[in-house]
Backbone as a chain_set.jsonl record, in Angstrom:
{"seq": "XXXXXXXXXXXXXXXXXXXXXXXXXXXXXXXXXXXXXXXXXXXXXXXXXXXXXXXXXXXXXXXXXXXXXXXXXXXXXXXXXXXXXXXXXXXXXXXXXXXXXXXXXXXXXXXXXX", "coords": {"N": [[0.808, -1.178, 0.0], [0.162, 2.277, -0.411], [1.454, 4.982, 1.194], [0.118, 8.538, 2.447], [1.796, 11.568, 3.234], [1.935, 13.998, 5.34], [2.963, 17.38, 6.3], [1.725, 19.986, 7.995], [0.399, 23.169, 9.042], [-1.359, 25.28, 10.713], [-3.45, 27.744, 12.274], [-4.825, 28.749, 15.289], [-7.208, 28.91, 17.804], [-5.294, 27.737, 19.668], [-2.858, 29.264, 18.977], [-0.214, 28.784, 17.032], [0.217, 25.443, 14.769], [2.222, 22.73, 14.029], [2.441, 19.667, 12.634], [2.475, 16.293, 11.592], [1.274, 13.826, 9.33], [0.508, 10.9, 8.507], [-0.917, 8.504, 6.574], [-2.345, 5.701, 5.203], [-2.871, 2.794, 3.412], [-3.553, -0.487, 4.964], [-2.454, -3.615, 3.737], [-2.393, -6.12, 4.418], [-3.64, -6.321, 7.102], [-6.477, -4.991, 5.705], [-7.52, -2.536, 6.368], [-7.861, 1.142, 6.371], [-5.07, 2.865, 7.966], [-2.959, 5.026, 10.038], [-1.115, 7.783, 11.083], [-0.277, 10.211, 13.985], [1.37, 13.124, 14.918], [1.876, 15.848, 16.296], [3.089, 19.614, 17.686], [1.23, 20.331, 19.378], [0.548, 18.8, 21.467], [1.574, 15.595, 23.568], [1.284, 13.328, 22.431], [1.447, 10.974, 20.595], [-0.918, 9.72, 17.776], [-2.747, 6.888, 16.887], [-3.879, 5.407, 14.036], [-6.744, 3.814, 13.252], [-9.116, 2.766, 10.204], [-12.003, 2.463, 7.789], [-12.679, 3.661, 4.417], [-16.036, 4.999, 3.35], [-18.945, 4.343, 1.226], [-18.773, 5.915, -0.992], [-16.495, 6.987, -1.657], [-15.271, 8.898, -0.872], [-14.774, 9.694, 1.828], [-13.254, 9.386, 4.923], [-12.968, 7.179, 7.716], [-11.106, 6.98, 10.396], [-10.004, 5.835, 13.662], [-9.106, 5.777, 16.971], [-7.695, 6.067, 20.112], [-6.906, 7.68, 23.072], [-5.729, 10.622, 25.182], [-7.802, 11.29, 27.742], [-9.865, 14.658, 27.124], [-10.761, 16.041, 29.496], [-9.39, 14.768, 31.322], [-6.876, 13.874, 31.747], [-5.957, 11.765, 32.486], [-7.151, 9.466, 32.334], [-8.717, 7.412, 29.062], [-9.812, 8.205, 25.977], [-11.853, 7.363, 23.106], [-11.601, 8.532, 19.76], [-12.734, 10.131, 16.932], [-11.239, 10.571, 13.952], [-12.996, 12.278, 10.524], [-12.517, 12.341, 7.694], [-12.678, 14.12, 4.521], [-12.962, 14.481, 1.025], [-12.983, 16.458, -0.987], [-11.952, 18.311, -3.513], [-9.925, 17.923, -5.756], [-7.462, 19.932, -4.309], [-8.668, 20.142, -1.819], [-9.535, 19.056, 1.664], [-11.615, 18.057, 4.295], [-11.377, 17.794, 7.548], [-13.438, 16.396, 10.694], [-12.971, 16.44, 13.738], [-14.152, 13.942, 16.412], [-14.772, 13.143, 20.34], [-15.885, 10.407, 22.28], [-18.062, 9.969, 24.191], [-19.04, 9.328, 28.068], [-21.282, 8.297, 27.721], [-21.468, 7.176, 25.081], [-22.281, 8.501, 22.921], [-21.065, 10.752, 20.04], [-19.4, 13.587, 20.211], [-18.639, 16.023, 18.163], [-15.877, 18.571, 18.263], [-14.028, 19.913, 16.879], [-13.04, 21.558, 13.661], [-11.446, 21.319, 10.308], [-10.175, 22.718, 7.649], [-8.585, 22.189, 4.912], [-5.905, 23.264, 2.25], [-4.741, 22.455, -0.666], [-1.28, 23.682, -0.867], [-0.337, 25.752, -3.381], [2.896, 25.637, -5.91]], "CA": [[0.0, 0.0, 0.0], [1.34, 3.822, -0.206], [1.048, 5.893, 2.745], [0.132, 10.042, 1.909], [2.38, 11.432, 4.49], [1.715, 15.376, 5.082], [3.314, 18.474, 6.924], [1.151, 20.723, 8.305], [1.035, 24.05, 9.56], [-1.995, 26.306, 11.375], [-3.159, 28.836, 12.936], [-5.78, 28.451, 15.775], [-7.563, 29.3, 19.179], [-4.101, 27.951, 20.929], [-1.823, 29.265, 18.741], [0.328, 28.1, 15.705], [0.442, 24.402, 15.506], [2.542, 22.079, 13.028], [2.14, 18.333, 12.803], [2.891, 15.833, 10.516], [0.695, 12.987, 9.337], [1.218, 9.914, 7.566], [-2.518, 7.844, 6.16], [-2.064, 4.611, 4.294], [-3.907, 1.327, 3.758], [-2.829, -1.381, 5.049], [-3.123, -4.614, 2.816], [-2.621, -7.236, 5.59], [-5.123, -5.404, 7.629], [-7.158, -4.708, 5.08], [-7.975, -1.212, 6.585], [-7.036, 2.159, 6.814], [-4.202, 3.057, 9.306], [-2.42, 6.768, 10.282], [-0.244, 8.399, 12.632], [-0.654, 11.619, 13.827], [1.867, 13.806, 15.85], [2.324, 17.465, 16.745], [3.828, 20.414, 18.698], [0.58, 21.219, 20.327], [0.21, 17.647, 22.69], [2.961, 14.965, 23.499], [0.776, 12.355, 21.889], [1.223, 9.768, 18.971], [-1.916, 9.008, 17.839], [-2.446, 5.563, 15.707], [-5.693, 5.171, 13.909], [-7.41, 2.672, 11.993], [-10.512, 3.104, 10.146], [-12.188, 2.424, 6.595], [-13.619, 4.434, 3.33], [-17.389, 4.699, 3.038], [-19.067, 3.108, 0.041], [-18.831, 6.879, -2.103], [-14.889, 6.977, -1.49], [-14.578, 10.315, -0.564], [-14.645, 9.613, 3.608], [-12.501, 8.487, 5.697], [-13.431, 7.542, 9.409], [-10.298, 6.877, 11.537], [-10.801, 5.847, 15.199], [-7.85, 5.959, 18.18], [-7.862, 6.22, 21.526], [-5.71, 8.911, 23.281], [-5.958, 11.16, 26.552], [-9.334, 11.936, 27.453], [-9.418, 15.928, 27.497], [-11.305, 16.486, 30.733], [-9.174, 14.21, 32.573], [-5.612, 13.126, 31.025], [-5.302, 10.544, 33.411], [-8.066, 8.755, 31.727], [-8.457, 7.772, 28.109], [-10.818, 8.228, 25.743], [-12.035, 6.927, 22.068], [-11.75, 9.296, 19.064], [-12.878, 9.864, 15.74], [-11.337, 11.757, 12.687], [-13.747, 12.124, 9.495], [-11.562, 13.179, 6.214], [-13.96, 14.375, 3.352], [-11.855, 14.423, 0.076], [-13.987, 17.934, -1.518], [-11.631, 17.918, -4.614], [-8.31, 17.829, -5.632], [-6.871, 20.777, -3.967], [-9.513, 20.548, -0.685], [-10.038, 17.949, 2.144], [-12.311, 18.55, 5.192], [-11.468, 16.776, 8.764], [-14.022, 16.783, 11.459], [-12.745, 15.307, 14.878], [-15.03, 13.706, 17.38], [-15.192, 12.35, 20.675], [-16.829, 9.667, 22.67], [-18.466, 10.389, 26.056], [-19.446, 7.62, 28.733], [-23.235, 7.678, 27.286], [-21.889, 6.155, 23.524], [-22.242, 9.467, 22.084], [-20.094, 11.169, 19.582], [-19.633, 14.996, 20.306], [-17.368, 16.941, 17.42], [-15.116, 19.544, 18.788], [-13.055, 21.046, 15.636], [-13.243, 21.006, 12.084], [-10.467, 21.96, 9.815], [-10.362, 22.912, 6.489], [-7.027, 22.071, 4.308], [-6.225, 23.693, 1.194], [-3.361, 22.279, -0.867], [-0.008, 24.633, -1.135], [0.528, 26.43, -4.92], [4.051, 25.388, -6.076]], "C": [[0.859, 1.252, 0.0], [0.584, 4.681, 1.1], [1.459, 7.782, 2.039], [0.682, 10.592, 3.427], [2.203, 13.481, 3.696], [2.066, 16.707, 6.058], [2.008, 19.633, 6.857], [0.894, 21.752, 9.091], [-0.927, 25.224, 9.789], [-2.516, 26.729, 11.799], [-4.769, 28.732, 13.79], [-6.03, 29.7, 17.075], [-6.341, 29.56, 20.181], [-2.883, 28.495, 20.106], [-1.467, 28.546, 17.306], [0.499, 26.62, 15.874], [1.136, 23.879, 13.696], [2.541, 20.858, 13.273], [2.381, 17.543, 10.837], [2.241, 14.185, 10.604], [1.057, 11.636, 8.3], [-0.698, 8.713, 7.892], [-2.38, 6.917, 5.007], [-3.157, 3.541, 4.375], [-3.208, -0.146, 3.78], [-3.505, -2.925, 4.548], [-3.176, -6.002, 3.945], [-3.642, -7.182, 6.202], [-6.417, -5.306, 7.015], [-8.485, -3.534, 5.553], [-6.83, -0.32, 6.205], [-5.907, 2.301, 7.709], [-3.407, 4.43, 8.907], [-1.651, 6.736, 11.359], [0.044, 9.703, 12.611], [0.392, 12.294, 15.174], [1.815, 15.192, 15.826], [2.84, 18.354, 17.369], [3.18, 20.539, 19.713], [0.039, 19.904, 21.753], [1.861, 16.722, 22.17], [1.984, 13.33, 22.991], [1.292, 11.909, 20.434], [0.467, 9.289, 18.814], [-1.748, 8.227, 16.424], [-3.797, 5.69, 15.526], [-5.678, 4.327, 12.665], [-9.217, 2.969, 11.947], [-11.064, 2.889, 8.764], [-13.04, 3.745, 5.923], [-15.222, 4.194, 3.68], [-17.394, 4.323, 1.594], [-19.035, 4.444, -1.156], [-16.766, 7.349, -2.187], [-14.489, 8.089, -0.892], [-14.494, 10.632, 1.251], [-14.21, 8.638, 4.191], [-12.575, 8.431, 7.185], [-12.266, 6.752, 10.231], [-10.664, 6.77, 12.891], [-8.959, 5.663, 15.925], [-7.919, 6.335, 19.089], [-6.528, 6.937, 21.843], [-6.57, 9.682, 24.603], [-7.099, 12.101, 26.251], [-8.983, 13.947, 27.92], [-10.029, 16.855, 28.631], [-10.618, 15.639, 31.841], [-7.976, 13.225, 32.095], [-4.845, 11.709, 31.688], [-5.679, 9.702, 32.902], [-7.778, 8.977, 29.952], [-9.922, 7.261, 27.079], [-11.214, 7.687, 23.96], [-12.182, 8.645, 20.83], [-11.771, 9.087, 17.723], [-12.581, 10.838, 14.8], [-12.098, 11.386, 11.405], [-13.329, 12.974, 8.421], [-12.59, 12.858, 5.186], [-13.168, 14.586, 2.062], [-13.063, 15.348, -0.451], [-13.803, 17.851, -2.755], [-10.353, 17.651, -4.601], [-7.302, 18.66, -4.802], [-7.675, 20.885, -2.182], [-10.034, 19.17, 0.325], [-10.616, 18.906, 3.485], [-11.683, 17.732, 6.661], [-12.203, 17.579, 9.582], [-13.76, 15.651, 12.477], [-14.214, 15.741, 16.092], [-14.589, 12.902, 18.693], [-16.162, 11.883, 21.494], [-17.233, 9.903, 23.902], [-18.576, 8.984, 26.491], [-20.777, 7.506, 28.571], [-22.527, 6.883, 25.851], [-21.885, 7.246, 22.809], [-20.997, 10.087, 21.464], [-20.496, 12.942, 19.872], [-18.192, 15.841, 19.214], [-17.056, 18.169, 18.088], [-14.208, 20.528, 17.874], [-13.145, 20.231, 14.2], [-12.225, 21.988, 11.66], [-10.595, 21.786, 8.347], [-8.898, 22.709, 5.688], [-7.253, 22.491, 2.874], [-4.35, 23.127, 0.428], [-2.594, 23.265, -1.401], [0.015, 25.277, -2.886], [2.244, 26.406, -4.515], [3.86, 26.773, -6.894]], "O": [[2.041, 1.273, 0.343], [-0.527, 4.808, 1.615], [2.468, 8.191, 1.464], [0.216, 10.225, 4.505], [2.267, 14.005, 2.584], [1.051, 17.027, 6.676], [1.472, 20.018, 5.818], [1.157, 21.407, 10.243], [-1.427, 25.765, 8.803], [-2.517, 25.903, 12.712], [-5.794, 28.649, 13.113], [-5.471, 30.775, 17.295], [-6.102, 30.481, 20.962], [-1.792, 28.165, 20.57], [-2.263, 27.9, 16.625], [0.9, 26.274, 16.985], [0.798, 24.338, 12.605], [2.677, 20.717, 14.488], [2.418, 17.947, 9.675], [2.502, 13.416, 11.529], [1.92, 11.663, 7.423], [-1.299, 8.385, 8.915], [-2.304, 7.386, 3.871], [-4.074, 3.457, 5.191], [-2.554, -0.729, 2.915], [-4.632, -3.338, 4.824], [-4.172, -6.716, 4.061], [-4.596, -7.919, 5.949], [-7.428, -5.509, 7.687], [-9.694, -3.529, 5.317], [-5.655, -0.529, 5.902], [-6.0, 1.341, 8.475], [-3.252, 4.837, 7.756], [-1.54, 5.93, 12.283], [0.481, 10.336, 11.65], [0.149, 11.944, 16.329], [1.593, 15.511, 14.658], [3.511, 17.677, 18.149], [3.69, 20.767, 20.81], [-0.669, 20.165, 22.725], [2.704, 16.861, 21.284], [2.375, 12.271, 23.481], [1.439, 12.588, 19.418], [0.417, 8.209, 19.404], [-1.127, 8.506, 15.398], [-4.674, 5.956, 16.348], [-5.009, 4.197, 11.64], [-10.093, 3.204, 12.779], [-10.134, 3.38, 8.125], [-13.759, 4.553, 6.511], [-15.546, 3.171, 4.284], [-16.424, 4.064, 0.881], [-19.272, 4.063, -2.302], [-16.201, 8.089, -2.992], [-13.362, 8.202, -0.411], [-14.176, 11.714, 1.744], [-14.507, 7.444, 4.146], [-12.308, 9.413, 7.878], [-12.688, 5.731, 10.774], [-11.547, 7.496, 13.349], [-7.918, 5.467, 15.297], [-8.416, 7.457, 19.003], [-5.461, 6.89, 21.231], [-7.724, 9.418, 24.94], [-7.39, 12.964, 25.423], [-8.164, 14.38, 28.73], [-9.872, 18.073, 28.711], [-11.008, 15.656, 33.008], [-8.102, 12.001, 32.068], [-3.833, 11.029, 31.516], [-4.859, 8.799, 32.739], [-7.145, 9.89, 29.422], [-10.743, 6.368, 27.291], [-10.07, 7.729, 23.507], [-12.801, 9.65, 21.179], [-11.119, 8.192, 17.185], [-13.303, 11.823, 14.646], [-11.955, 10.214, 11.057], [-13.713, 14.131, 8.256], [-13.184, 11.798, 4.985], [-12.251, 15.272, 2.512], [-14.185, 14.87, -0.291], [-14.732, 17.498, -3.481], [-9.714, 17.219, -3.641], [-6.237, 18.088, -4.569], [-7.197, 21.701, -1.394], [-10.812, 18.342, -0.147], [-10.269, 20.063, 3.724], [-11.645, 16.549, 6.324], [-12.119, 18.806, 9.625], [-14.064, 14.463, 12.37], [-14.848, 16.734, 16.448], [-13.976, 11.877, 18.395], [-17.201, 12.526, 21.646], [-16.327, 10.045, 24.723], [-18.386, 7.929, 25.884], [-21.433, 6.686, 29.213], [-23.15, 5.872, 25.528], [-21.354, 7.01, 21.723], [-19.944, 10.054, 22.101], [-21.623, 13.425, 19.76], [-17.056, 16.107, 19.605], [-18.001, 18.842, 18.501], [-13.809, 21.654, 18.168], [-13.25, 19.068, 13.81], [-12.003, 23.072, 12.198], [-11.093, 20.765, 7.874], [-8.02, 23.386, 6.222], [-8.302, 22.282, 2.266], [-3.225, 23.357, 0.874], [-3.046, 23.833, -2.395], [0.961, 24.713, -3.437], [2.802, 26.83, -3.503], [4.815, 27.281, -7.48]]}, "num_chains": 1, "name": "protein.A"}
């Protein structure tokens, strides 16, 4: 499989943030799989997750420090929307202790002009 591996860079609520992702499919597996680091937490998050049946969404799941209580940990979901060639959407969610999903940030990516 090829893995789309991607530098990224900005500008929020806390500040400037850069991170660098890497989103492949793994053929053994026969899912999705990612890894997601950054400046703005000391986390490595791993995620696995499949396409829907129109191709253009991708639902990643990974568990990582819950954010009301870092002691604890909690289930999470990123949802990558492929828009067009130049435009993807992610909307992260997570899981409470009812089962529910609650989204918290959505980001918009626009690819770079060479």
């Amino acid at each position: 499989g090829y893995f789309l591996v991607t530098d990224l860079e900005g500008k929020g609520d806390m500040g400037v943030m850069h991170a660098r992702m890497a989103i492949g499919y793994d053929q053994k597996g026969k899912h999705y799989t990612g890894s997601w680091v950054s400046d703005m937490d000391g986390t490595h998050w791993v995620y696995s997750g499949d396409v829907d049946a129109s191709g253009k969404k991708l639902a990643l799941l990974a568990d990582g420090p819950d954010m009301m209580d870092p002691t604890k940990t909690a289930k999470y979901k990123d949802e990558y929307e492929i828009v067009d060639a130049d435009h993807r959407v992610l909307a992260s969610s997570v899981q409470g202790a009812d089962g529910k999903w609650t989204q918290f940030m959505t980001m918009k990516y626009t690819r770079a002009k060479k």
